[in-house]
Legacy VTK file of the C-alpha trace (Angstrom):
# vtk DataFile Version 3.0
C-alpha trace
ASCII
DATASET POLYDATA
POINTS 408 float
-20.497 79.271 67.377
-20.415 82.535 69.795
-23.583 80.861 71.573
-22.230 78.001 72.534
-18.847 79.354 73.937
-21.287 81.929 75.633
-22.952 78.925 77.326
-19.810 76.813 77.977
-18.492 79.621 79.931
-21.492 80.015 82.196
-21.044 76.491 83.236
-17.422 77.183 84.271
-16.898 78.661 87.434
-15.910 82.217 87.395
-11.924 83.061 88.263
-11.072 79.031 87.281
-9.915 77.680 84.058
-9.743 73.806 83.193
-5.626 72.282 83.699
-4.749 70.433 79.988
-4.808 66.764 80.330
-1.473 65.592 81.649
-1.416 62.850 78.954
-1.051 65.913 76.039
1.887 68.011 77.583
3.882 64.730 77.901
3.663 63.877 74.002
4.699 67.445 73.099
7.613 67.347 74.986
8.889 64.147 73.613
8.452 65.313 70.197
10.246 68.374 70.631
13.084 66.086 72.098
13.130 63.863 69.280
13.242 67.038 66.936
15.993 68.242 68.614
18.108 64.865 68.766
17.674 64.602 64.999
18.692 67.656 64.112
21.219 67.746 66.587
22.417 64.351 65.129
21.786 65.908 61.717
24.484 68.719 62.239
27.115 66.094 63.965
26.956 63.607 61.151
27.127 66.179 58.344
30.307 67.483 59.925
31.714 63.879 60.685
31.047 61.787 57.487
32.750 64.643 55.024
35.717 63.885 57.783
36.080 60.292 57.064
35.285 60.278 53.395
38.059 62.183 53.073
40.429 60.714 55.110
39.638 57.223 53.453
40.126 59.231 49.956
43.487 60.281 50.912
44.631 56.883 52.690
43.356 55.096 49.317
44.928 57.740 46.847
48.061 57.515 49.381
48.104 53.882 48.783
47.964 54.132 45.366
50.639 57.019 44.635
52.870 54.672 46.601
53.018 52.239 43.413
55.051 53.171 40.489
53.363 54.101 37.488
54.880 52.516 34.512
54.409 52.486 30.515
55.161 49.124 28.835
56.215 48.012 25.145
56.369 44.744 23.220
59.998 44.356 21.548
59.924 44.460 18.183
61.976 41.493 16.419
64.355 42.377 13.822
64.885 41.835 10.253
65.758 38.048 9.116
68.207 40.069 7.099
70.472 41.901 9.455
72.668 44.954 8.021
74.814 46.583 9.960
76.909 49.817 9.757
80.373 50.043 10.746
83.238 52.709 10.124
85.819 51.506 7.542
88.884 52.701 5.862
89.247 53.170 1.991
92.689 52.204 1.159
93.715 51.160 -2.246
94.425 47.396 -3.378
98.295 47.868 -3.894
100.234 50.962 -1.841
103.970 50.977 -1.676
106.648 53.801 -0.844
109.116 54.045 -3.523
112.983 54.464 -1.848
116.156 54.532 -3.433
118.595 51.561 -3.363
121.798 53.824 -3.963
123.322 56.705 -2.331
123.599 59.944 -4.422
121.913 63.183 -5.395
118.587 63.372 -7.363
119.596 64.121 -10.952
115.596 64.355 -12.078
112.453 63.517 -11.345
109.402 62.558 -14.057
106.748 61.875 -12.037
104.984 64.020 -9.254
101.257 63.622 -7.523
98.805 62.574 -9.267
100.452 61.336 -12.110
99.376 58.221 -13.951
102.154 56.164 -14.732
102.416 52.567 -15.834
104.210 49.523 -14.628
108.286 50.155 -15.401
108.008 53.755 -16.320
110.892 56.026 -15.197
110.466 58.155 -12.010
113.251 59.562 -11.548
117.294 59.595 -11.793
119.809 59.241 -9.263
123.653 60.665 -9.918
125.693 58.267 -8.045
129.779 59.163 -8.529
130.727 57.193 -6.034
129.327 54.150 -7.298
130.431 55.282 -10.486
134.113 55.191 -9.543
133.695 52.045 -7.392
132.925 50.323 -10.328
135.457 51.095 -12.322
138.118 50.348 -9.881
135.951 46.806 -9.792
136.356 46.432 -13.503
140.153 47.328 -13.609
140.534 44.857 -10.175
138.360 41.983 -12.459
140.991 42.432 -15.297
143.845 41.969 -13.174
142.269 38.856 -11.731
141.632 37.640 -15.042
145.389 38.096 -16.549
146.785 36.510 -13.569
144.438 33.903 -13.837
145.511 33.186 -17.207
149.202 33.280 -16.114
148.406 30.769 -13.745
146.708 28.586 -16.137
150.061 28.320 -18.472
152.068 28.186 -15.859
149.975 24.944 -14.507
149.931 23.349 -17.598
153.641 23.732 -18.137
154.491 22.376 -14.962
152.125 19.262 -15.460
153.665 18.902 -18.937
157.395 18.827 -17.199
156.556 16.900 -14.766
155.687 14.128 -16.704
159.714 14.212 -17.970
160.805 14.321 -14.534
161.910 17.960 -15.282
160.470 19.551 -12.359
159.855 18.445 -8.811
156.280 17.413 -7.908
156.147 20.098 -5.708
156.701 22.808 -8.118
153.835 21.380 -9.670
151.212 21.486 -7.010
152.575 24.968 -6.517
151.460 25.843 -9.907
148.053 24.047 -9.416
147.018 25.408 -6.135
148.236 29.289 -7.174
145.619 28.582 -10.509
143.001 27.465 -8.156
143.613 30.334 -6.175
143.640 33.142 -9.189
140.367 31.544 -10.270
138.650 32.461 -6.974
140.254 35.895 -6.885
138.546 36.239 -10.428
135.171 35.136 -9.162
135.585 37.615 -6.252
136.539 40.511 -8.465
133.636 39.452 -10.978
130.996 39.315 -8.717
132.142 42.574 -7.112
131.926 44.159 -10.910
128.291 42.519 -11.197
127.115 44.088 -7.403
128.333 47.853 -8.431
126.441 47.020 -11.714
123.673 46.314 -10.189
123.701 49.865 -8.096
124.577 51.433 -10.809
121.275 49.880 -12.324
119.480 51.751 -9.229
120.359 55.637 -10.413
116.940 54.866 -12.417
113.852 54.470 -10.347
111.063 52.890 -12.116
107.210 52.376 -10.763
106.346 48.842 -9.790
103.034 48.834 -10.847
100.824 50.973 -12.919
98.998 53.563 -10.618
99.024 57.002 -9.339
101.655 58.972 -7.668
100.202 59.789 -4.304
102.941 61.482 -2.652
106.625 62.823 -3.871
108.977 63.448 -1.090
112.623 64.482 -2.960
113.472 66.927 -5.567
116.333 67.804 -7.762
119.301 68.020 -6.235
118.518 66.268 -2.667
121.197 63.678 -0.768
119.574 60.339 -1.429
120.539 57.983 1.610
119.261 54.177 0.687
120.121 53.525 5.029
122.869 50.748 3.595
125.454 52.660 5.999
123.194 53.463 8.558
121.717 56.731 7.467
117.578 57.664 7.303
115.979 55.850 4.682
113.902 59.121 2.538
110.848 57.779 0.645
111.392 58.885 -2.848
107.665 58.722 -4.138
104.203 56.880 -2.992
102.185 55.021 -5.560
99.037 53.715 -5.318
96.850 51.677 -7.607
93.210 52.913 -7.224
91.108 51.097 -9.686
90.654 48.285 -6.718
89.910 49.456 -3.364
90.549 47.178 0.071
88.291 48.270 2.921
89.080 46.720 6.167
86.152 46.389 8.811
86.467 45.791 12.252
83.379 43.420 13.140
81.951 42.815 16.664
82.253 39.601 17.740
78.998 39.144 17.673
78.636 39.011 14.299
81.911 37.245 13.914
80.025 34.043 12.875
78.127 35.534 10.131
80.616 37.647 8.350
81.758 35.100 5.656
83.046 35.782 2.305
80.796 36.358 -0.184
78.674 38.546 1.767
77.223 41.849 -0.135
78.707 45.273 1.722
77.778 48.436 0.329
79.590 51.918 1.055
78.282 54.952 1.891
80.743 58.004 1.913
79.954 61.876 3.261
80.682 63.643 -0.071
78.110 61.121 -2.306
75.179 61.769 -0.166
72.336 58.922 -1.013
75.066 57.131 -3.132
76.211 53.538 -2.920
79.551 51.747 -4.124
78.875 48.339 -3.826
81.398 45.679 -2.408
82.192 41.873 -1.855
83.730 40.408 1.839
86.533 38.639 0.272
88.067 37.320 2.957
88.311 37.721 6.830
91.454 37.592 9.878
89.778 34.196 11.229
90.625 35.209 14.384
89.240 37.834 17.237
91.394 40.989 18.114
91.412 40.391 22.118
91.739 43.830 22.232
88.986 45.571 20.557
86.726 41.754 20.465
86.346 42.180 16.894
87.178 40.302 13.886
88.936 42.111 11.080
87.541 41.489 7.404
89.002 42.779 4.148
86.328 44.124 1.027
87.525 44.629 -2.143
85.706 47.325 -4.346
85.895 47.915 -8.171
86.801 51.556 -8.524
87.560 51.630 -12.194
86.993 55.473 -12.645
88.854 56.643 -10.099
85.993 58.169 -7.687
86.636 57.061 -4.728
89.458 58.575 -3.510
92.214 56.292 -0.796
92.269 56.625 2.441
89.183 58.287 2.703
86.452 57.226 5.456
83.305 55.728 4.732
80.226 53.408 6.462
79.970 49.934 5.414
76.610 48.816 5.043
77.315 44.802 5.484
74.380 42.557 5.374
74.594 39.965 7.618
72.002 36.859 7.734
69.806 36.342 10.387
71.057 33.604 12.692
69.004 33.138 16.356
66.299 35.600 16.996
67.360 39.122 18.077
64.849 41.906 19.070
64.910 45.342 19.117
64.342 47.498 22.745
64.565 51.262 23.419
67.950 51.975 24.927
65.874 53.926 28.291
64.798 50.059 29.155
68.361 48.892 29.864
69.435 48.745 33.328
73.019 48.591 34.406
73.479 46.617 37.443
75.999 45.532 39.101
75.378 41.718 38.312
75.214 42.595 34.266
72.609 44.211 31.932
69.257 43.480 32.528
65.603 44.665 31.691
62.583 45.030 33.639
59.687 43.478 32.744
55.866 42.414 34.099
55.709 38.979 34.913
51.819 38.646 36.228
50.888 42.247 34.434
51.948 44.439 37.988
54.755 42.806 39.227
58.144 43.239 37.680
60.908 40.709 36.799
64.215 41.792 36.116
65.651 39.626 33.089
69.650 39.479 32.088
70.165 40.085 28.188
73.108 40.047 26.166
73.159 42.932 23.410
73.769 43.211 19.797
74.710 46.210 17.997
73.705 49.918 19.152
71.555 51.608 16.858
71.715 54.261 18.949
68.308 55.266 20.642
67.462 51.186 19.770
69.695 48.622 20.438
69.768 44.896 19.393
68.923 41.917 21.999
70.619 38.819 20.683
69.593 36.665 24.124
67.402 36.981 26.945
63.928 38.052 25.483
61.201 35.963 23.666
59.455 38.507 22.271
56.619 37.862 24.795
57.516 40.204 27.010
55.894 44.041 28.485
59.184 45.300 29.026
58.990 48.694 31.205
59.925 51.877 29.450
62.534 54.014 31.132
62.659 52.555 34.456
63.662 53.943 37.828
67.345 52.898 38.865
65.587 51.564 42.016
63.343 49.254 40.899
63.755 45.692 41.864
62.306 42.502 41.121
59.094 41.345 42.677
58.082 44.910 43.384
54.278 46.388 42.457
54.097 48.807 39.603
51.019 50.052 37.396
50.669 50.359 33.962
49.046 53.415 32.486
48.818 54.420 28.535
51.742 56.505 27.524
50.132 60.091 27.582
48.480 59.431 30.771
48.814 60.848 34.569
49.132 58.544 37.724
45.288 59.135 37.801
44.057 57.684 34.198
43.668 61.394 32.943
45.325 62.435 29.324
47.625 64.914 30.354
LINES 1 409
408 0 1 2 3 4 5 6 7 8 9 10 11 12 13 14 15 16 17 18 19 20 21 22 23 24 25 26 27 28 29 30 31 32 33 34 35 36 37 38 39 40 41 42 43 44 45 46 47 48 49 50 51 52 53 54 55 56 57 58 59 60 61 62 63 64 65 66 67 68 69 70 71 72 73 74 75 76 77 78 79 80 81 82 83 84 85 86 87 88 89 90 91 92 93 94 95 96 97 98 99 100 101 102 103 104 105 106 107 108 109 110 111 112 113 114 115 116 117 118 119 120 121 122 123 124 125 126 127 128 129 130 131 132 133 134 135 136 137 138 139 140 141 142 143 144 145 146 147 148 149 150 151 152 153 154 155 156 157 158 159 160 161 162 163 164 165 166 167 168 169 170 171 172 173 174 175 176 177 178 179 180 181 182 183 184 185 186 187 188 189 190 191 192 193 194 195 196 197 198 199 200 201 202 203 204 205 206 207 208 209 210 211 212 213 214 215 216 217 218 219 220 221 222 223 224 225 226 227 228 229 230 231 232 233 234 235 236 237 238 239 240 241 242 243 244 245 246 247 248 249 250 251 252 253 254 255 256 257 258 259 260 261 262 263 264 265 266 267 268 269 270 271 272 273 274 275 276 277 278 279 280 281 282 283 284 285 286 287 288 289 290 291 292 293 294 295 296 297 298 299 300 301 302 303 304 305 306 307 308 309 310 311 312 313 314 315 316 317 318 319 320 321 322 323 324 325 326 327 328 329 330 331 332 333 334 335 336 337 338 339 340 341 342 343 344 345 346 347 348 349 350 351 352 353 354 355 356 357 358 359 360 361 362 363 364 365 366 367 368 369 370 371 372 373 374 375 376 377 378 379 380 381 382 383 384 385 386 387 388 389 390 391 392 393 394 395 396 397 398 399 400 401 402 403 404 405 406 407
């Protein structure tokens, strides 16, 4: 190898060296250009392409935070058997106050609260002088009336007797007739007058009405009895109730005003019997809506033969109603109050919503009832935004899940 560069550089001319072909340099140079342009392009479109991925990230996850994210839920359709739960007052099936019919002072009283007593047992006695004294100055008036009645009489029947013999003018006669009509009215009067004091005399005993318990006693020995006959403050002498029947009166929303009939099974449910039930029947109803309060008033008697439940006291009816149309059941966050009525939002094509006017039921509280509106076809939108409106573009996600699809 050394011999032949030996002998190639004795046929070169000393001091001169051979020029590269031109065709060689120009080739380099364009590869180092194209070299250069790639990487050079390299470097631009790693920076650049990062730049619009992004920004077409953030216009697309822009676009998409800009539609509401929604959960849905079917509504649920209620029992064919409907019961509903309504406050109600226990009174008892007969309640009267007992007063006094005559004026005096309480003499004694046999009865106080929470006595049993029966039908026509003494209460109590009234001293009543005045009465007393009134009566007999009626009696002594009724005898006078009576002996000048009877004067009258033989005077009448003398005269008619003489006047048959001409003894006696015919006016004398009629005299005599018309002053024996007149005594017997002025009897009457004074009898009837003996017979009214008698009969307040009668009222210086009070007896009960009705068998039942004493619920209240408002007078005690000694106290001015005023019966109001000369204007004066009626005082209620005693209360008595009869508690082995109970009336509870219910005030029923119209809406159920249809279905509350008699017959109907109502059971109560009072605070102090926890997990207890009295059981009741709707006897009978008003027939007619309150305009004020849109409810219809119905009456149910209860058996109470021990004595447990107490009157007066508060309790929940539980009154089973039967189903009449379809009703549903829908969270109370779906409502929304607008100012056209109550309506619900709902998914018409699955992302677009469709507000829908209902008419409720009763409020269960977080639930409430949907008596029109709804078929039960319906994704109605769970706790809506007050701005939504109809026609707009929501998403539905899983309940438990971000905008993005990820379990939170």
């Amino acid at each position: 190898m050394r011999v032949e560069e030996q002998a190639e550089l004795e046929r070169t001319p000393a001091g001169k060296s051979e020029p590269p072909p031109a065709s060689g340099f120009n080739v380099r140079h364009w590869v180092i250009a194209i070299v250069a342009f790639c990487i050079v392009a390299a470097v631009v479109i790693s920076g650049i392409l990062p730049r619009i991925q992004a920004r077409n990230t953030l216009v697309r996850e822009t676009r998409e935070m800009a539609i509401p994210t929604v959960t849905v839920s079917r509504p649920e359709r209620s029992a064919p058997t409907n019961e509903v739960v309504l406050p109600a007052n226990v009174q008892a099936y007969v309640d009267a106050p007992i007063f006094a019919r005559t004026n005096g002072y309480l003499k004694k009283w046999y009865a106080d609260i929470g006595t049993r007593v029966r039908a026509g047992q003494l209460l109590a006695e009234i001293e009543t002088p005045e009465v007393d004294q009134q009566l007999r100055q009626a009696r002594a008036d009724l005898a006078t009336s009576e002996a000048n009645l009877n004067l009258a009489q033989i005077t009448a029947d003398r005269y008619a007797g003489l006047l048959k013999s001409d003894s006696v003018s015919k006016q004398d006669a009629d005299n005599a007739a018309g002053n024996l009509a007149a005594q017997k009215a002025n009897a009457q009067a004074a009898e009837a007058n003996v017979k009214r004091l008698e009969q307040l005399q009668s009222f210086e005993n009070i007896y009960a009405p009705f068998s039942g318990v004493i619920t209240a006693r408002n007078t005690d020995i000694g106290a001015l009895i005023d019966s109001g006959s000369s204007g004066g403050t009626r005082t209620e002498l005693f209360h008595i109730a009869q508690p082995d029947r109970l009336r509870v009166y219910v005030n029923v929303p119209e809406v159920y005003s249809q279905a509350a009939k008699p017959g109907l099974t109502a059971d109560l449910t009072l605070s102090e019997f926890p997990g207890r039930r009295f059981q009741g029947t709707l006897v009978r109803t008003a027939s007619a809506i309150d305009q004020t309060t849109r409810t219809l008033l119905v009456e149910i008697s209860v058996n109470n033969p021990t004595g447990t439940l107490l009157s007066g006291a508060y309790a929940q009816v539980h009154l089973k109603l039967p189903g009449g149309a379809s009703s549903f059941i829908v969270p109370v966050n779906a409502l929304l109050f607008r100012s056209e009525g109550l309506r619900v939002a709902t998914l018409s094509d699955g992302k677009h919503v469709e507000l829908r006017p209902i008419t409720l039921g009763h409020d269960y509280g977080t639930e409430v009832e949907v008596v029109a509106g709804l078929t039960g076809e319906e994704s109605i939108i769970d706790n809506p935004p007050d701005s939504i409106t109809a026609g707009e573009e929501v998403r539905v996600v899983q309940p438990g899940q971000s905008a993005g699809g990820s379990a939170q």
